[in-house]
The first five atom37 places (N, CA, C, CB, O) and aatype in JSON, in Angstrom:
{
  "aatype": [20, 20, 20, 20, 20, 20, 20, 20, 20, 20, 20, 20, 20, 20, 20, 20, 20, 20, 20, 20, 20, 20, 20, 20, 20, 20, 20, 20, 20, 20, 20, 20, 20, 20, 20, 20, 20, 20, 20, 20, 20, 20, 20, 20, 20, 20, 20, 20, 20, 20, 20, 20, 20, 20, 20, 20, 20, 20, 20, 20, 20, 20, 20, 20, 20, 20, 20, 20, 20, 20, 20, 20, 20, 20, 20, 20, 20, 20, 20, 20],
  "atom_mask": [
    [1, 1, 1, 1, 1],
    [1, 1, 1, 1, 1],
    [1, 1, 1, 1, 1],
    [1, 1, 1, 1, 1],
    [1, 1, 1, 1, 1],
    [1, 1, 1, 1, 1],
    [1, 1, 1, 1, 1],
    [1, 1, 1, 1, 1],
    [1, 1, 1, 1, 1],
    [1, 1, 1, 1, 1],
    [1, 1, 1, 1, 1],
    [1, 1, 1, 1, 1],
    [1, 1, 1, 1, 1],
    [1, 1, 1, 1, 1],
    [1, 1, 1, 1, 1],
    [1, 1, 1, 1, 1],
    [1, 1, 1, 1, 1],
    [1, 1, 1, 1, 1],
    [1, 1, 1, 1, 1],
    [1, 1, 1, 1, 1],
    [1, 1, 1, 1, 1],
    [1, 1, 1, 1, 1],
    [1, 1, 1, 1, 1],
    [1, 1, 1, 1, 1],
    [1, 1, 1, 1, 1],
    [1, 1, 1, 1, 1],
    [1, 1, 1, 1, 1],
    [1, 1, 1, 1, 1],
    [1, 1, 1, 1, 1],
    [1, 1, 1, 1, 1],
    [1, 1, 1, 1, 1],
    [1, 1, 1, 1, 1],
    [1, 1, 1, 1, 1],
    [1, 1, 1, 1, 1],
    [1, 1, 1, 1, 1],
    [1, 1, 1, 1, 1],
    [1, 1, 1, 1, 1],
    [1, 1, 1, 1, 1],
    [1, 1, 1, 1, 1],
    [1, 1, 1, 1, 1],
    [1, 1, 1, 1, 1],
    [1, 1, 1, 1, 1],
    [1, 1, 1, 1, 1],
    [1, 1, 1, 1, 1],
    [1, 1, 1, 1, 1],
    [1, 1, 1, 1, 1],
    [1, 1, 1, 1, 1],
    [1, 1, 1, 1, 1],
    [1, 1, 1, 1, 1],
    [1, 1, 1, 1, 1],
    [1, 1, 1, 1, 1],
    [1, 1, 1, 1, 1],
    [1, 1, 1, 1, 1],
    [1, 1, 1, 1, 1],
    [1, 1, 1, 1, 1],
    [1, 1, 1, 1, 1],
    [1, 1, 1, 1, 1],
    [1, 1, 1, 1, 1],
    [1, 1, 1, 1, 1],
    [1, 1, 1, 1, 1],
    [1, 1, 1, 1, 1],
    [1, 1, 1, 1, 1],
    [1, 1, 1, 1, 1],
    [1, 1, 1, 1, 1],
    [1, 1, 1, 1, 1],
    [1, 1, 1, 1, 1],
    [1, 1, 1, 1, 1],
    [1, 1, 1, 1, 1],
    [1, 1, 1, 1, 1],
    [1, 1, 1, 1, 1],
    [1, 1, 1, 1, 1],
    [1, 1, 1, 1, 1],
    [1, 1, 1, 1, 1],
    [1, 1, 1, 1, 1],
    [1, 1, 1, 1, 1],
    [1, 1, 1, 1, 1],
    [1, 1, 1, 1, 1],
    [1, 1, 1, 1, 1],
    [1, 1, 1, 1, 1],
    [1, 1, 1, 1, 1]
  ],
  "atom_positions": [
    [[42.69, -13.86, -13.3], [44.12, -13.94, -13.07], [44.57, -12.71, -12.29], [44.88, -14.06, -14.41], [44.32, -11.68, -12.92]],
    [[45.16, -12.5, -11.13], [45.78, -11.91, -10.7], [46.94, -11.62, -10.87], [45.64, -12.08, -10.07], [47.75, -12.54, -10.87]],
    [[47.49, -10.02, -11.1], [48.52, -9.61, -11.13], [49.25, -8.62, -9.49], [48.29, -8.91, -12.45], [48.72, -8.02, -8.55]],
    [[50.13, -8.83, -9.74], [51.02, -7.84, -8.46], [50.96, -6.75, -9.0], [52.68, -8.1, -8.05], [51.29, -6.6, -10.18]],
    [[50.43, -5.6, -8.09], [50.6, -4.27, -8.48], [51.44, -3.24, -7.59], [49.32, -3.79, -8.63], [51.34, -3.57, -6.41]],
    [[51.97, -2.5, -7.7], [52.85, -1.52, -7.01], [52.03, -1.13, -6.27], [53.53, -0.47, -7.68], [52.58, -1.81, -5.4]],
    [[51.15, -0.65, -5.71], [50.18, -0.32, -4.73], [49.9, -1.71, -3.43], [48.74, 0.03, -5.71], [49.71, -1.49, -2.23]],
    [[49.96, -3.53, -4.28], [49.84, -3.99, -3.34], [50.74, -4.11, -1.34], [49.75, -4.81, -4.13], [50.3, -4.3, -0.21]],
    [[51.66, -3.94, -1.75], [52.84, -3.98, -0.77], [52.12, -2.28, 0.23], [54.89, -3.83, -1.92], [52.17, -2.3, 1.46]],
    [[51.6, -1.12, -0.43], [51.09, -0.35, 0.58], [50.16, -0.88, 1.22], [50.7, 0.74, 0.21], [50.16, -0.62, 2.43]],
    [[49.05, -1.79, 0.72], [47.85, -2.01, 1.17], [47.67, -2.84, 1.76], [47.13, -2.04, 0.55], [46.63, -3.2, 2.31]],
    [[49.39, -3.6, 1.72], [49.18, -4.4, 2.71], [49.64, -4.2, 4.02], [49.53, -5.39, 2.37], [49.2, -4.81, 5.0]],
    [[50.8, -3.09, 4.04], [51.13, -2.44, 5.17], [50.15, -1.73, 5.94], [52.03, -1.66, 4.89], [50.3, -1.55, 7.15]],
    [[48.74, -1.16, 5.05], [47.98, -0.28, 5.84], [47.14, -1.23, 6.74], [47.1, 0.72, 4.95], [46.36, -0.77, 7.57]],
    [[47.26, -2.22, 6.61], [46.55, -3.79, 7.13], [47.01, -3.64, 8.72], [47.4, -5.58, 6.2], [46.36, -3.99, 9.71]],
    [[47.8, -3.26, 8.7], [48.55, -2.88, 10.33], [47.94, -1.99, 10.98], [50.01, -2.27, 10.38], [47.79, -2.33, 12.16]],
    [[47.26, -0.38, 10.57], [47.1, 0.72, 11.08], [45.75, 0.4, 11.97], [47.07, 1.82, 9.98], [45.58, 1.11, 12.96]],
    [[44.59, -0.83, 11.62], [43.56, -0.86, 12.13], [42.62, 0.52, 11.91], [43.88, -1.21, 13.39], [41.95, 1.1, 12.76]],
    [[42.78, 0.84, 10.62], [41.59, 1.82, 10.05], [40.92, 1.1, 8.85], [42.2, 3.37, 9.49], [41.1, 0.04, 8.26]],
    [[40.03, 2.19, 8.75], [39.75, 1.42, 6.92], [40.34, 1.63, 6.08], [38.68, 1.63, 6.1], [41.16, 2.49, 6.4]],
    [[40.39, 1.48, 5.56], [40.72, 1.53, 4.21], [39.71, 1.53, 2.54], [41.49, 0.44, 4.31], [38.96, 0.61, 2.23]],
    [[39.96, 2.91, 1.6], [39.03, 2.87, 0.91], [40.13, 2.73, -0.58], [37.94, 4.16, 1.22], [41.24, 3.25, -0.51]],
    [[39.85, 2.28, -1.4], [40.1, 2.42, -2.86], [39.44, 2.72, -3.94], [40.44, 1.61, -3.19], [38.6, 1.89, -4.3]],
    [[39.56, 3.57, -4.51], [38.52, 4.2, -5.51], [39.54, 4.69, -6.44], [37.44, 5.47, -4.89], [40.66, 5.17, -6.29]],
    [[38.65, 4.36, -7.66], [39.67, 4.47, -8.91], [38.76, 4.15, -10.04], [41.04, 3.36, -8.89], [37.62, 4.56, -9.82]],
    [[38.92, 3.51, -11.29], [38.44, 3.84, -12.69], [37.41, 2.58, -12.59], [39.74, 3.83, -14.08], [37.59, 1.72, -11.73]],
    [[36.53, 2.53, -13.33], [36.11, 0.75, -13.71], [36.72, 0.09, -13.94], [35.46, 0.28, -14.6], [37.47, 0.51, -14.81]],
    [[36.94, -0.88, -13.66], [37.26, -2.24, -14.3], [39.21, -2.5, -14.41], [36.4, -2.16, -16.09], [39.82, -3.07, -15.32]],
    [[39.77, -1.88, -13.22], [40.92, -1.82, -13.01], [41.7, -2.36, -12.16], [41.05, -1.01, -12.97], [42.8, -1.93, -11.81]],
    [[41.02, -3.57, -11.68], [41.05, -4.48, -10.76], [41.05, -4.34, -9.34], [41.91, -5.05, -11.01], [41.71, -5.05, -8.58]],
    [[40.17, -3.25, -8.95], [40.26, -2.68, -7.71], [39.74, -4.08, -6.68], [39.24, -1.16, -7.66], [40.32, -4.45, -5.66]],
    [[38.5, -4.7, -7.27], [37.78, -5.5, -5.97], [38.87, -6.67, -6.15], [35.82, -6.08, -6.13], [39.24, -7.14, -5.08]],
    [[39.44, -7.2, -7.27], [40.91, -8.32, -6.59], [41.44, -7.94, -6.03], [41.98, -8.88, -7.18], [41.48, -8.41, -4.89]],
    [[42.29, -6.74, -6.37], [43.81, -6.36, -5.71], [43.13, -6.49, -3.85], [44.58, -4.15, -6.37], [43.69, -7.05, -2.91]],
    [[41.83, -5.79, -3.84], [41.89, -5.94, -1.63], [41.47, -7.1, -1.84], [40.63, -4.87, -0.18], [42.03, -7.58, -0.84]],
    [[40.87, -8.12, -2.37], [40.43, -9.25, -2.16], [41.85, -10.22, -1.98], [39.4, -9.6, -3.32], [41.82, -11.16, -1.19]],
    [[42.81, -9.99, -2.59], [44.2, -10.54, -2.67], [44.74, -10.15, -1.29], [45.11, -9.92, -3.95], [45.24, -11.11, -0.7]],
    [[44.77, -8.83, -0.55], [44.91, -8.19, 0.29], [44.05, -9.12, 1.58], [44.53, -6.81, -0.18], [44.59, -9.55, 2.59]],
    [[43.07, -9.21, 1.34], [41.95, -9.55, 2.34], [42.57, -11.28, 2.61], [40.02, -9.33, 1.51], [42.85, -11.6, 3.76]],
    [[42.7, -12.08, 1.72], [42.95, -13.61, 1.66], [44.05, -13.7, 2.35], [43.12, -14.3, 0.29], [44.14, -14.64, 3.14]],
    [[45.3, -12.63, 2.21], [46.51, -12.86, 2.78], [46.64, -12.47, 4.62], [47.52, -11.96, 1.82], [47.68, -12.52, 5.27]],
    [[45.25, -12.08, 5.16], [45.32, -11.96, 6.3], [45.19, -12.77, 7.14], [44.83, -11.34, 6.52], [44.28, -13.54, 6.87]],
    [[45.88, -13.06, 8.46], [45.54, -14.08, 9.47], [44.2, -14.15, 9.45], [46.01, -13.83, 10.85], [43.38, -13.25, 9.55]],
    [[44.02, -15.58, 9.28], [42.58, -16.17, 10.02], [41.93, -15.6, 11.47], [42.87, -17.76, 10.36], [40.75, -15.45, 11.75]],
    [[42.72, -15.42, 12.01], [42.47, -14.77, 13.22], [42.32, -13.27, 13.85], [43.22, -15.19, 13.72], [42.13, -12.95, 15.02]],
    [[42.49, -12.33, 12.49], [42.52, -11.08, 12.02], [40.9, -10.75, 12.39], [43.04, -10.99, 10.38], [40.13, -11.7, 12.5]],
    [[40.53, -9.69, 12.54], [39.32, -9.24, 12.79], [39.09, -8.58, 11.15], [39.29, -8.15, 14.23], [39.68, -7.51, 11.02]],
    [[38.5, -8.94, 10.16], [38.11, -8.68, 8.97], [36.71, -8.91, 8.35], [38.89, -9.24, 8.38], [35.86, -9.77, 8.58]],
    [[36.76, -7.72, 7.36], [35.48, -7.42, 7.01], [35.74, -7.09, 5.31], [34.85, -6.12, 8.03], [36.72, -6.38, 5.06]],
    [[34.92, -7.56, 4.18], [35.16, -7.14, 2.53], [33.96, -7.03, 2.72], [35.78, -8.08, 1.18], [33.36, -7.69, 3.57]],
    [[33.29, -5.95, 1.78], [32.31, -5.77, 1.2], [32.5, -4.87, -0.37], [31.52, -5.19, 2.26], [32.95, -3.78, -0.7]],
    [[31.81, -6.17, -1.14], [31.86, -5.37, -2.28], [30.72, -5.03, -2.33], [32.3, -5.87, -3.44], [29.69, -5.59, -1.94]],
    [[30.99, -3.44, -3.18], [29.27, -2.78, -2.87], [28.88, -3.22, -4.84], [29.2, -0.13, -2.23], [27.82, -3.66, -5.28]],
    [[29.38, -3.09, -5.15], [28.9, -3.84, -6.77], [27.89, -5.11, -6.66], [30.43, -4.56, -7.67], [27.31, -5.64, -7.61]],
    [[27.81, -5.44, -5.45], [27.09, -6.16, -4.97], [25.74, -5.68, -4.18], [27.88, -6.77, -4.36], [25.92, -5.51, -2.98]],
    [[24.37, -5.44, -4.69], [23.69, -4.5, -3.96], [23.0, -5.16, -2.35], [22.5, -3.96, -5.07], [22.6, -4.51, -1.38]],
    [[23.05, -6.28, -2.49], [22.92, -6.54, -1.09], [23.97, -5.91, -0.09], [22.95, -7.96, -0.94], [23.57, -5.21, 0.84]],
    [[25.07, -6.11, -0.26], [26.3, -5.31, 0.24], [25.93, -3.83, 0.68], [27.42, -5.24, -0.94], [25.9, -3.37, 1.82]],
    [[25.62, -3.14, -0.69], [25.63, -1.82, -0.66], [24.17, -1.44, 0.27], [25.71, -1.25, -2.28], [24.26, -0.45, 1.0]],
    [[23.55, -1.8, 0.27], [22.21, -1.71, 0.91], [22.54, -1.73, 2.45], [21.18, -2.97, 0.44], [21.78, -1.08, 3.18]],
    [[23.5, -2.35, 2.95], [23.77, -2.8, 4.65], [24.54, -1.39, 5.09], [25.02, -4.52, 4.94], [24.51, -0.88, 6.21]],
    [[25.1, -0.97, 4.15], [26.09, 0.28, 4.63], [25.31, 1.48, 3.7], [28.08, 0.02, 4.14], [25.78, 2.61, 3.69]],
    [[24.36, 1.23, 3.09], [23.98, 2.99, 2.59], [23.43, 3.91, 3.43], [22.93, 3.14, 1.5], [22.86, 4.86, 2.88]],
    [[23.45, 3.88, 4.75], [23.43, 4.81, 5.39], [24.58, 5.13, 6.6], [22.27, 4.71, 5.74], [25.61, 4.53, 6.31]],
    [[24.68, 5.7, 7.54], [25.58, 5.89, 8.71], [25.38, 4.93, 9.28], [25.49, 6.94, 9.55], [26.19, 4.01, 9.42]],
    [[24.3, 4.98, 9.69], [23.85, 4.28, 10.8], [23.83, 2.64, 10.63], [22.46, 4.83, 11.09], [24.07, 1.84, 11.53]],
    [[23.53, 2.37, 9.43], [23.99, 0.88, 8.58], [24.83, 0.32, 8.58], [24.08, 0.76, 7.52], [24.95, -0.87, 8.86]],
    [[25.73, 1.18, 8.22], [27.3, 1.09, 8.32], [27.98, 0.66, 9.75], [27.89, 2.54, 7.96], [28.75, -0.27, 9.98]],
    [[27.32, 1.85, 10.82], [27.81, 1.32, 12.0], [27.24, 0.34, 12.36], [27.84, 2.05, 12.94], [28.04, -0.27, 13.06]],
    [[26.29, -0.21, 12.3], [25.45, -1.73, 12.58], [26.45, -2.99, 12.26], [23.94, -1.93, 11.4], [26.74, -4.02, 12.85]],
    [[26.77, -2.48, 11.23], [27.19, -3.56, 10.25], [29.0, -4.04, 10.78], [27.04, -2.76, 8.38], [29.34, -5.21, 10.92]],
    [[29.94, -2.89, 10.99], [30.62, -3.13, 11.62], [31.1, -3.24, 13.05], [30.92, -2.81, 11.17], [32.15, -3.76, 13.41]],
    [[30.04, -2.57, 13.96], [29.76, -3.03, 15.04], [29.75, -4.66, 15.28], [28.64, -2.44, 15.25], [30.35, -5.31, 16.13]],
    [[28.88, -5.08, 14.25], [28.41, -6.41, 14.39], [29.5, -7.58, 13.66], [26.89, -6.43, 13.7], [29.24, -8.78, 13.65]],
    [[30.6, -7.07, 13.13], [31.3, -8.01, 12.29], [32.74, -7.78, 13.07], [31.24, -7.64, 10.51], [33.43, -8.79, 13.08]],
    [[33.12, -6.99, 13.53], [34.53, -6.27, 13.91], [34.12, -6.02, 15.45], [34.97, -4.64, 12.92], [33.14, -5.44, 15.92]],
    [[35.45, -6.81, 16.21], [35.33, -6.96, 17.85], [35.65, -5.48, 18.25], [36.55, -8.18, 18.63], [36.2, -4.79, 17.39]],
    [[35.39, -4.95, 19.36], [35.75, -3.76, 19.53], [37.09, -4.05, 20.23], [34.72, -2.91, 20.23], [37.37, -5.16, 20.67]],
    [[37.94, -2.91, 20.3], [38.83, -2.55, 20.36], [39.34, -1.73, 22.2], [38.69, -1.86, 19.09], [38.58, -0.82, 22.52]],
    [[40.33, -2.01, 23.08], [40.26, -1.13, 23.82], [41.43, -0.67, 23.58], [39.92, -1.38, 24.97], [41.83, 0.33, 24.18]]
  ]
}
């Protein structure tokens, strides 16, 4: 079940800036809904990327730099 949190309405404004965005906070405090709620409400046509790393396939694609840039290189159009 999803709840509205006072933080959502920032995170969804930061949806505009075209950076990343990180959230880090306690266990089990609904961090991977609240961007997943965030993530669903974006245009289809949005250049987007979720990775939950609680997920170790996930975490494995980005545990290094160089992974990381692979990974969004390859998922996210570049930009001029």
């Amino acid at each position: 079940m999803y709840r509205k949190r006072k933080i959502f309405a920032s995170l969804e404004e930061q949806t505009k800036n075209r950076k990343i965005t990180l959230l880090i906070g306690a266990r089990q405090v609904g961090k991977t809904t609240l961007l997943r709620e965030v993530y669903n409400r974006l245009p289809q046509d949005c250049p987007k990327l979720f990775l939950d790393l609680d997920e170790y396939s996930n975490y494995e694609k980005v545990s290094t730099y160089e992974n990381c840039l692979n990974v969004l290189t390859r998922a996210l159009p570049a930009t001029q």
